[in-house]
C-alpha positions in Angstrom: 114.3 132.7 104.1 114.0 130.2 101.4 116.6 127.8 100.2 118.6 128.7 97.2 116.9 126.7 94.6 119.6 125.3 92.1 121.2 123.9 95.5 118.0 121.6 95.6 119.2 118.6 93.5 119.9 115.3 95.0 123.1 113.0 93.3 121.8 110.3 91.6 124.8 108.9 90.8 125.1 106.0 93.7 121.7 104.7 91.3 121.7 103.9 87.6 118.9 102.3 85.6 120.3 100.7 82.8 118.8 98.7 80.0 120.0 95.2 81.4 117.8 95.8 84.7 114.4 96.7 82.9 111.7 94.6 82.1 110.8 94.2 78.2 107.4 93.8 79.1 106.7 97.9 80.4 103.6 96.5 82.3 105.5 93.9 83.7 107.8 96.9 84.7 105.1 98.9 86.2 103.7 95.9 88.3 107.4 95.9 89.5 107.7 99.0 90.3 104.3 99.8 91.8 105.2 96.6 94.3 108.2 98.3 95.6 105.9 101.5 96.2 103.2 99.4 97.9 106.7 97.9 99.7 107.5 101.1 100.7 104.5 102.3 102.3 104.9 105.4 100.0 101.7 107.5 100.6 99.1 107.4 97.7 101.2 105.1 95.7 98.2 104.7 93.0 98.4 108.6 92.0 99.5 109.6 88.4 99.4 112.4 87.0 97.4 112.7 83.7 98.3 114.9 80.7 95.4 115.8 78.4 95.3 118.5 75.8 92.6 121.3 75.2 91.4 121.1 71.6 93.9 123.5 70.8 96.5 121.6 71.8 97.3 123.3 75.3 98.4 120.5 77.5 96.9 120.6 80.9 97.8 118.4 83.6 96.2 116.9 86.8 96.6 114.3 89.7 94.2 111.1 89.6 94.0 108.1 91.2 95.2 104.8 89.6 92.7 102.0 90.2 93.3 99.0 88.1 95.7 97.8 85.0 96.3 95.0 83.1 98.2 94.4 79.6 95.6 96.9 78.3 96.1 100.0 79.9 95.6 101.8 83.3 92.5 102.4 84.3 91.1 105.7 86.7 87.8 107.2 87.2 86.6 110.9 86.1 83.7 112.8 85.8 83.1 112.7 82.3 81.8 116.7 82.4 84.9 117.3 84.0 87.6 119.3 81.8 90.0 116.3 81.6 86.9 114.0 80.6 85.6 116.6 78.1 89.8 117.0 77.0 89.6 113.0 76.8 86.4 112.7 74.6 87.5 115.7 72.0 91.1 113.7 71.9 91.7 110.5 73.5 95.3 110.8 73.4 96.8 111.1 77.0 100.3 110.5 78.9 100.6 109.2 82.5 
């Protein structure tokens, strides 16, 4: 039998992020953050998920692999025929 769903959220409260504790920098942030993954041991601690949009605007979504970033941008490898490369080359504009 499965578990009653709404019962499925963890309390957050003993953990705050406030703006005091975050970088300015978001990169600097991110490098942060991705070092206490790598810390961690977390498993696949370089995969994002990427948000493209059709070219009628329906947002589609799928995992990747991060492989580099800098104070440019993040950077992760696709098939360019893919769907999210074709997505990416009709509109560039994309969420991690």
């Amino acid at each position: 039998m499965l578990p009653n769903i709404e019962n499925l959220r963890q309390d957050y409260r003993l953990a705050s992020l406030d703006i005091s504790d975050v970088a300015a920098n978001p990169i600097e942030q991110f490098k942060k953050w991705f070092a206490e993954a790598l810390e961690a041991q977390l498993p696949e601690p370089n995969a994002m998920t990427l948000a493209t949009a059709t070219p009628d605007g329906k947002p589609t979504l799928r995992v990747v692999l991060l492989k580099s970033f800098d104070y440019n941008g993040f950077v992760f490898y696709t098939n360019y025929n893919s769907r999210k490369g074709k997505e990416l080359a009709t509109n560039p504009h994309a969420a991690l």
